[in-house]
C-alpha positions in Angstrom: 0.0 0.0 0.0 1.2 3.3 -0.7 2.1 5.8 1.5 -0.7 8.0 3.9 -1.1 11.1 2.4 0.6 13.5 5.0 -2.5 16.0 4.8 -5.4 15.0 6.1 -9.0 16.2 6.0 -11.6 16.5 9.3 -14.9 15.9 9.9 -16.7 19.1 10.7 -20.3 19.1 11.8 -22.4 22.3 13.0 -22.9 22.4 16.6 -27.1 22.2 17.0 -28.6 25.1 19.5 -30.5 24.2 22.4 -34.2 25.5 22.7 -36.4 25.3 25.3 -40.6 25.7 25.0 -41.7 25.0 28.3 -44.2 27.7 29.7 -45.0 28.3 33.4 -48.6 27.5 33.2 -50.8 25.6 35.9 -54.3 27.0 35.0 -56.4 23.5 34.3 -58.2 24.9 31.5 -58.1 23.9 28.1 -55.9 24.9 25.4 -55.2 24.9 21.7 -52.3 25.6 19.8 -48.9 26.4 21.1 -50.0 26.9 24.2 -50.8 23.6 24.8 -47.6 22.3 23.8 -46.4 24.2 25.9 -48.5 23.5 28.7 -48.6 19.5 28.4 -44.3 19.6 28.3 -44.3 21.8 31.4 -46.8 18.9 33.3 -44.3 16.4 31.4 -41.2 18.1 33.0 -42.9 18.1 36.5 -43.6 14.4 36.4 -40.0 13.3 35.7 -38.7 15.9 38.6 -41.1 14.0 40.8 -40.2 10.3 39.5 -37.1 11.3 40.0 -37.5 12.8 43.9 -39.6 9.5 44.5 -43.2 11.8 44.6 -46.4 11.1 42.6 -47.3 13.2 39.7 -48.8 16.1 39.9 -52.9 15.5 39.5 -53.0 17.5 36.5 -51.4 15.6 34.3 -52.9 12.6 35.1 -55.0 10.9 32.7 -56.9 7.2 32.4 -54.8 4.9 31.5 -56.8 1.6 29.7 -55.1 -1.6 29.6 -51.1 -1.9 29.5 -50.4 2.2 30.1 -46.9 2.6 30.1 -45.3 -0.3 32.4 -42.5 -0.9 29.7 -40.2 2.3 31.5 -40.6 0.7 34.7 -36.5 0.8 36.2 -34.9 -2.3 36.0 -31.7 -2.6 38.6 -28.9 -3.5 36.3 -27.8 -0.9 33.0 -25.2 -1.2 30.4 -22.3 0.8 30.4 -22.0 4.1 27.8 -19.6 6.4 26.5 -20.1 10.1 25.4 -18.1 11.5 22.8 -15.4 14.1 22.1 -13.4 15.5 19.5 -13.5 16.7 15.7 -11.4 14.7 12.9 -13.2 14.7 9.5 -10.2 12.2 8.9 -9.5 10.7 5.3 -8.6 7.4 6.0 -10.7 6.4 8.9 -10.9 3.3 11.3 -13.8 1.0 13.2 -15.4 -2.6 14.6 -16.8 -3.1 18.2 -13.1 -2.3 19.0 -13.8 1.7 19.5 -14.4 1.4 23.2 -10.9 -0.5 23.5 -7.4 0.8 24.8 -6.3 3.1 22.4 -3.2 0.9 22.1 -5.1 -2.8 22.1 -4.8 -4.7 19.0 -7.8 -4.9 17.1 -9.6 -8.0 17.0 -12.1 -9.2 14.9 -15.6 -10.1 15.7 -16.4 -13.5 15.8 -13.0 -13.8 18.3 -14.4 -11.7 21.2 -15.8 -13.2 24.0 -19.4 -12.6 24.9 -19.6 -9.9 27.8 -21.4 -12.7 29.8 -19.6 -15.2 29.8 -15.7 -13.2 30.3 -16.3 -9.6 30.9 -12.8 -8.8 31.9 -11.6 -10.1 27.9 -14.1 -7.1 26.5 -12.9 -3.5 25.8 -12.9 -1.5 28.7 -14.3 2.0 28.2 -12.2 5.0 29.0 -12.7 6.8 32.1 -12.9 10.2 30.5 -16.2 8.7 28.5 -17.7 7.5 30.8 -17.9 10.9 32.9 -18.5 13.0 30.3 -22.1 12.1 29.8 -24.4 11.9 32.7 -28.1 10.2 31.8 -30.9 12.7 32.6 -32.8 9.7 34.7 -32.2 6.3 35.8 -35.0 5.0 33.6 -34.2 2.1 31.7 -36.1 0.7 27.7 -36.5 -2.5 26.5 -34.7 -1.8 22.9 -35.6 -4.2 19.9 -32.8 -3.7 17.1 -33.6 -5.5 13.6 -31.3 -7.0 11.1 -31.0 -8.5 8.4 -31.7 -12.0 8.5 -28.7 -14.1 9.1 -26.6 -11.7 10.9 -28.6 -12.0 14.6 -25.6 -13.8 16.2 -23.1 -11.3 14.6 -25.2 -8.1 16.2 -25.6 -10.3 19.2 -21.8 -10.2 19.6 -21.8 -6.4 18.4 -24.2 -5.4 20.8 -22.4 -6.9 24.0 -18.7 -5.8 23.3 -20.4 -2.4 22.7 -21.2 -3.0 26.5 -25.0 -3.5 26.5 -26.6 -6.1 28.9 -29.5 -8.6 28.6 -29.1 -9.0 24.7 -31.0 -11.7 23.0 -30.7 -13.1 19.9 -34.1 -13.5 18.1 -35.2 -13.9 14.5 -33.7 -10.6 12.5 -32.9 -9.0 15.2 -32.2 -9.0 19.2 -33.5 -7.1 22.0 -31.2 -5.6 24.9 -31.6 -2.9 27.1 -30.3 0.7 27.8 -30.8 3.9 29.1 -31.8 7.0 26.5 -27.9 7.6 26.1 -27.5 3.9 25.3 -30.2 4.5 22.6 -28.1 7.2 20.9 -25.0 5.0 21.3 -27.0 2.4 19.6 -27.6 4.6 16.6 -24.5 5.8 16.5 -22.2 2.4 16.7 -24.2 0.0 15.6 -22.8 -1.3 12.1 -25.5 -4.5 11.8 -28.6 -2.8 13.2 -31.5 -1.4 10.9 -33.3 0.2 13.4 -33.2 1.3 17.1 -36.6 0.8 18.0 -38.1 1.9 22.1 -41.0 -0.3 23.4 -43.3 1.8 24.3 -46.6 -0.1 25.1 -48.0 -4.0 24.6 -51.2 -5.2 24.9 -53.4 -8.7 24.1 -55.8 -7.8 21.2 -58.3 -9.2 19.6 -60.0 -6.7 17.9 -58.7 -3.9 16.2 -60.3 -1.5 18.5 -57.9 -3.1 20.9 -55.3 -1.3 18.7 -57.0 1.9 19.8 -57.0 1.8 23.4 -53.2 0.7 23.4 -52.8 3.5 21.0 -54.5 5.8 23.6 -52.6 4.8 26.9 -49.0 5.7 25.9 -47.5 9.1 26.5 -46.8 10.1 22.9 -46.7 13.5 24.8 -43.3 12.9 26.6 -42.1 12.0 22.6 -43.8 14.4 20.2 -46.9 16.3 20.3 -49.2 18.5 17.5 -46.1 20.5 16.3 -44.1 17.3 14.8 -45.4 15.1 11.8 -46.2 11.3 12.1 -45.7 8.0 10.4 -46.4 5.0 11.5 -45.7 1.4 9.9 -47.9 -2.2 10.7 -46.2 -5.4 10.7 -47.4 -8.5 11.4 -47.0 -12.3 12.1 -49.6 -14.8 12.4 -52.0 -12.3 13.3 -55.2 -13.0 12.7 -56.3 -9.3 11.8 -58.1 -9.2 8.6 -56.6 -6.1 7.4 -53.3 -4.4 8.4 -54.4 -1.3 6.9 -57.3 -0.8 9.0 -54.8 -2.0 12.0 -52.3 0.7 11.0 -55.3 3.4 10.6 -56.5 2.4 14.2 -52.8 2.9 15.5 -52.6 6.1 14.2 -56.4 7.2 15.6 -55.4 6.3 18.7 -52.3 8.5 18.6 -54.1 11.5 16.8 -56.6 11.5 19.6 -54.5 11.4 23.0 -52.2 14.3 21.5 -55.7 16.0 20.6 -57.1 15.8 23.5 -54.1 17.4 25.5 -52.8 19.7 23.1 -55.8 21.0 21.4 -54.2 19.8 17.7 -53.3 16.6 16.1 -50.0 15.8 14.6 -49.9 15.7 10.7 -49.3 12.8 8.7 -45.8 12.9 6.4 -45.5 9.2 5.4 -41.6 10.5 3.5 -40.3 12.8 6.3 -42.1 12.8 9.4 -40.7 14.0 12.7 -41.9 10.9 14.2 -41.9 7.5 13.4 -43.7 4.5 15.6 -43.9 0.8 14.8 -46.6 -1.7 15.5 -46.0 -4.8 15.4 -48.7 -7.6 15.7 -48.4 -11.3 16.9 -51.1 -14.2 16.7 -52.3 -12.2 20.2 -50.8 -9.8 20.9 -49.8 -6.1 19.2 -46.4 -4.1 20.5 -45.9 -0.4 20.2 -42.2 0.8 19.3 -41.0 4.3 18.9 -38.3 4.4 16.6 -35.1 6.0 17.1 -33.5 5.6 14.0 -35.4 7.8 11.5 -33.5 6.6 8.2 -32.3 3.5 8.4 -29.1 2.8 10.0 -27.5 1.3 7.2 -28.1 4.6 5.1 -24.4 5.8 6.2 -24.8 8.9 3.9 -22.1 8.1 1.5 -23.1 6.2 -0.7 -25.3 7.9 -3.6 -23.7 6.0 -6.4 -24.9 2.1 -5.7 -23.6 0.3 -9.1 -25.3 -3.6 -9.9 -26.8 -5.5 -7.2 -25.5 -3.5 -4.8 -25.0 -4.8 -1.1 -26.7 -2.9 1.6 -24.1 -0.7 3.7 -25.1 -3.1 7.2 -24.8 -6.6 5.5 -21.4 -5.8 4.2 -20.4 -5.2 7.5 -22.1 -8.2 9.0 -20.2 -10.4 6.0 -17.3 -9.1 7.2 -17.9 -9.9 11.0 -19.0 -13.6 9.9 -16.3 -13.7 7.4 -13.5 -13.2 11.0 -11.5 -10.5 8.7 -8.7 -9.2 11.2 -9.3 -5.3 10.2 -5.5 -5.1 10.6 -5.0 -8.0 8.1 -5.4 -7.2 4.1 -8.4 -7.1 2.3 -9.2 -7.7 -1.2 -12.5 -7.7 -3.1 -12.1 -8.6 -6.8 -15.3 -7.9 -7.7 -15.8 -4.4 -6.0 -18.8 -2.9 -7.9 -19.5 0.0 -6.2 -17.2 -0.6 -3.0 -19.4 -1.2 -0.4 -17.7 -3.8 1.4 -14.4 -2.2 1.3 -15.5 1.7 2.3 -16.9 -0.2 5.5 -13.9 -2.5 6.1 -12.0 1.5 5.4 -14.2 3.0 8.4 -14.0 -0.2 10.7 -10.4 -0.8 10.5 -9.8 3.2 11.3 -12.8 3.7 14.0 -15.2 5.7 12.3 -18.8 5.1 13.8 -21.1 4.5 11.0 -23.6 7.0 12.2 -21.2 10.3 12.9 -22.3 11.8 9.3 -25.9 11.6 9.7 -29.1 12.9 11.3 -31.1 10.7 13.9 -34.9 10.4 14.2 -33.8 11.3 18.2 -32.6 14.5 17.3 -36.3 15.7 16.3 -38.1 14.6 19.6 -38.8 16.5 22.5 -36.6 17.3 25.1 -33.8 15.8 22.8 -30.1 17.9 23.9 -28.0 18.5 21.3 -25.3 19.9 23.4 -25.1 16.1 24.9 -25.3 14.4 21.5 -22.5 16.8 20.3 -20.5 15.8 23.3 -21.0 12.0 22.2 -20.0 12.4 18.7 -16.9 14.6 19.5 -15.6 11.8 21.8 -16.0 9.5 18.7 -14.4 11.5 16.5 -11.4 11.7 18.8 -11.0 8.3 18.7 -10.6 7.4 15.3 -7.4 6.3 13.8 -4.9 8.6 11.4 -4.1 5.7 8.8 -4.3 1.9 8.1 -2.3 -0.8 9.1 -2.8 -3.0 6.0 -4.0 -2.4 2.7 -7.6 -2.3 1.2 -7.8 -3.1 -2.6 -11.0 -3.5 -5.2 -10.7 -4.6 -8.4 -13.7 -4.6 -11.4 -13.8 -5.2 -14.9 -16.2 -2.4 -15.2 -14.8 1.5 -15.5 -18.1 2.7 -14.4 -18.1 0.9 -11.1 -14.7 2.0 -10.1 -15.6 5.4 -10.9 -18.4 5.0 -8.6 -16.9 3.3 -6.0 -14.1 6.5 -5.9 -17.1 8.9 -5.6 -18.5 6.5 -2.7 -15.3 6.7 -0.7 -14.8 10.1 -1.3 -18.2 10.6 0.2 -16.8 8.8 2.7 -13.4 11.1 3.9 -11.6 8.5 2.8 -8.1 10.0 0.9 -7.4 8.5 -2.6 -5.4 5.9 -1.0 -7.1 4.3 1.7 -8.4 1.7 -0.6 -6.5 1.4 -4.1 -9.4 1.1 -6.9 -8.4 -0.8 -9.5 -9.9 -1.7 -13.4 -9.0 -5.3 -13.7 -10.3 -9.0 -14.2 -10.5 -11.2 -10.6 -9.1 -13.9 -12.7 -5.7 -12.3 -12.8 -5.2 -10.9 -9.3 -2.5 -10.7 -8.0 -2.4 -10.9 -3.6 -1.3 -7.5 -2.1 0.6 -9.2 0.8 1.5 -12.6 2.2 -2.0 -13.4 4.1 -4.9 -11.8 4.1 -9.0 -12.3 3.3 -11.0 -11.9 0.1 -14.5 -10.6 0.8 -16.5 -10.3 -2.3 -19.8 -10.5 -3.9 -19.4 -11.9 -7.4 -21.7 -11.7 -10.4 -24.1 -14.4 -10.5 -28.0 -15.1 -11.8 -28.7 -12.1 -14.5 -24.9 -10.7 -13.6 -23.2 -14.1 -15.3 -24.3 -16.8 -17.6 -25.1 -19.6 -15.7 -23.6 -22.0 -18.3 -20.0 -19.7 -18.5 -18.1 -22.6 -15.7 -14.7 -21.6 -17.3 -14.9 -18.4 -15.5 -15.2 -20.2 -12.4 -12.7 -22.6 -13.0 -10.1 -19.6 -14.2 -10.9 -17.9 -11.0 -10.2 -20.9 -9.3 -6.8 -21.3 -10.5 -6.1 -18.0 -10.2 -6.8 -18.1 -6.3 -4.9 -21.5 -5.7 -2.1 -20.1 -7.6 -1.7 -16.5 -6.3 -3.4 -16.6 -3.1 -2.4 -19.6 -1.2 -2.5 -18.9 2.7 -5.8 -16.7 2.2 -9.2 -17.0 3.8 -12.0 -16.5 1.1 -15.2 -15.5 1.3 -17.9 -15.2 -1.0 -21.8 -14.3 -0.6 -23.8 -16.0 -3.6 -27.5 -17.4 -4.7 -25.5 -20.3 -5.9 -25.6 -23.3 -4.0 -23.3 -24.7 -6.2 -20.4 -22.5 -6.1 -18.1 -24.9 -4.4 -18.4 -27.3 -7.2 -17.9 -24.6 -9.9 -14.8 -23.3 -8.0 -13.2 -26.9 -7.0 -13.5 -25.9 -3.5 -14.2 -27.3 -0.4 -16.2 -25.1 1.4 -15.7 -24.7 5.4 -18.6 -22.8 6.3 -21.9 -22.2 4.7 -23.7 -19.5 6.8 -26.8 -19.2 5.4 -27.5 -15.2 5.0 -30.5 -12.7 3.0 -29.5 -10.1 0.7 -32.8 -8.6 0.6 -35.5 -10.9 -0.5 -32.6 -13.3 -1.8 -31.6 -16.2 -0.1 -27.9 -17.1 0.1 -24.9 -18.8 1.5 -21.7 -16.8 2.6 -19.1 -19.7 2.0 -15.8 -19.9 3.3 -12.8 -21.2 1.6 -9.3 -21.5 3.1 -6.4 -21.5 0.9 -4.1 -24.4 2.5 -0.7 -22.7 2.1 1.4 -25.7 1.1 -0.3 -27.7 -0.5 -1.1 -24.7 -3.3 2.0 -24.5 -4.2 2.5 -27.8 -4.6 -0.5 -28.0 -7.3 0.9 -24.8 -9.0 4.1 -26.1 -9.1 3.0 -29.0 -10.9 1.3 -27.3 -13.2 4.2 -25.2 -14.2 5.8 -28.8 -15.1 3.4 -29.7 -17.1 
């Protein structure tokens, strides 16, 4: 790899102002407008100041509470462990993993070696002290958190999840649920690499009946979240539920939400199904529907780099959850023959250097009430201080196809990353040369529409290239072909079965056994 470019750029974002609307107003009459904003975040303040002081609420702000109210934010006795954030880089070549909480002089490791926070706690990456004392949480409240992924890569955000330092994670299907404080839910957003979503629970309730959907709808304190001033979308899911029409589930939802915020603040909340302030989930089961607000806004694995996406592009968090299955060392190299766009590499770039894969982009958080943006900053700038100046190893992507290099260039400069970080390069994968001794090749090659099904000599070529020039590697490919082992010649190790999208298939592992390599290219060279 060539040498780091001794200038370096920073990462510069605009410090957000903090405003307050609360009102001094205890006249029980009835408002509309502003005013009653203003009025039901005043009774909203005085509530926490009394959970906190151990008193009951004040009577005015009470309100009947059908069914499951909100038990969900009952304390627990045990929380996770958070950082804040300091410092300002916009740095070119930049560095991450579950390893940004470690000693700045630890090794990094990759993810499938660390050990579970449960089972060894005293293995994980300990948190600085200057960190953890920067940011203070505003109560001792603790959420449950649901945090979807794509499915296949539950075990690898397990893992991501409790070296981040978050306790009572659990695996489930696309996804896992832990829990942490309202900081932890901003750390969430901001380190998580295999998350989709941060999503609160905020009410759950058996139903039967889609007016059931209403009254839960009705008993949770949308107030304390957002009120008539923000807009509102909310999304219906289901599984087994025996509701006839999710539509009229999701209409009910947002009825019930409409109305409570109506009812206090005089106004209901407008409906922005592209932008909206606010976003809540509801998920139903075969008996049972679950109220989430989401944290996230976009999705998490919109980075905000990546404008220019190439053919069958890979989505920004399942490239980094192939490279957590695939056990890539991110101080080991790194080669993707068939780069397309770059995906994979721009995200090896920013976990090998320590960049969180949220510090370039807005937060649904950020647009709730009583959010504090001089505490968010604080969280950011800590991560910012802790990303790395340069790699240790090199990054390389190679494609047949100008336009995709081009594209992936673009991509990384999005990115920060300087021209070499990763070396781009126009070339065929069949005559690729390795860029050091040992390393891992990551890559998601053409296949269905991409490649002829009937064209095996490419996969044979591409075999012998990788017995001849990259004996001693780990490879790694993600395909809809079952029978890419047989095409290649290769025994695979692993099959991890994995989803890109709606398409179902296998990341295979191959290891390149050093010696006896050789010993088949050297015989071919005889004959």
């Amino acid at each position: 790899m060539s040498d780091q470019d001794t200038t370096r750029k920073t990462l510069t974002l605009k410090k957000g102002v903090e405003t307050s609307s609360e009102a001094p107003s205890d006249r029980p009459r009835v408002r509309i407008g502003a005013r009653a904003r203003q009025v039901a975040q005043q009774k909203i303040a005085k509530d926490k100041t009394a959970r906190i002081k151990g008193e009951a609420p004040s009577k005015t702000s009470e309100r009947k509470t059908p069914r499951s109210a909100n038990r969900d934010f009952e304390p627990r006795n045990t929380a996770p462990r958070h950082s804040s954030a300091r410092g300002s880089s916009r740095s070119a070549a930049l560095r991450s993993g579950p390893n940004e909480f470690r000693d700045p002089g630890e090794r990094a490791r990759p993810l499938s070696e660390r050990t579970p926070r449960s089972s060894n706690p005293k293995a994980l990456p300990q948190e600085p002290v200057t960190a953890r004392s920067t940011i203070v949480s505003p109560t001792t409240e603790i959420f449950q958190i649901f945090a979807p992924c794509p499915l296949g890569l539950e075990e690898a955000l397990g893992a991501e999840l409790s070296a981040l330092g978050y306790e009572q994670v659990q695996t489930t299907r696309a996804g896992c649920h832990f829990v942490a404080d309202w900081w932890g839910i901003q750390r969430a957003n901001l380190y998580s690499r295999l998350a989709t979503r941060i999503l609160v629970r905020v009410g759950q309730a058996p139903v039967q009946h889609e007016d059931d959907i209403l009254e839960l709808a009705q008993s949770i304190g949308w107030e304390r979240w957002f009120g008539a001033e923000h807009t509102l979308r909310v999304d219906t899911s289901a599984i087994k539920s025996p509701m006839q029409s999710l539509q009229y589930c999701n209409l009910r939802a947002k009825d019930g939400i409409c109305d409570r915020l109506r009812d206090l603040e005089g106004e209901r909340p407008s409906i922005d199904t592209v932008r909206p302030d606010a976003r809540v989930h509801l998920f139903l089961s075969q008996d049972t529907a679950t109220m989430y607000l989401d944290t996230s806004g976009e999705s998490l694995f919109k980075r905000g780099w990546r404008l220019d996406k190439g053919d069958a592009p890979l989505r920004e968090n399942l490239a980094a959850g192939l490279l957590a299955l695939s056990g890539w060392d991110p101080q080991a190299a790194l080669l993707d023959p068939f780069c397309g766009s770059g995906t994979i590499l721009i995200e090896a770039a920013w976990i090998a250097l320590g960049v969180p894969p949220g510090i370039t982009r807005p937060f649904g958080f950020e647009r709730l009430r009583d959010h504090q943006p001089r505490h968010w900053e604080d969280l950011k700038e800590d991560a910012r201080s802790r990303i790395l100046p340069e790699l240790e190893a090199p990054l390389v992507g190679i494609d047949a196809n100008p336009e995709a290099i081009e594209a992936a260039q673009r991509n990384a400069e999005r990115a920060f990353l300087t021209e070499d970080t990763i070396q781009f390069e126009l070339g065929d994968a069949r005559d690729a040369v390795a860029p050091a001794p040992t390393g891992w090749i990551l890559t998601n090659p053409p296949y269905g529409e991409r490649l002829d099904e009937e064209d095996l000599e490419f996969w044979r070529e591409w075999s012998a290239n990788l017995k001849r020039e990259f004996a001693g590697w780990q490879v790694n490919v993600i395909t809809s072909d079952l029978d890419l082992p047989k095409h290649l010649r290769l025994k695979a190790n692993r099959r991890t079965p994995i989803f890109n999208g709606a398409l179902d298939c296998r990341l295979f592992n191959f290891e390149l056994v050093e010696s006896s390599y050789r010993n088949v290219a050297a015989t071919q060279r005889k004959d």
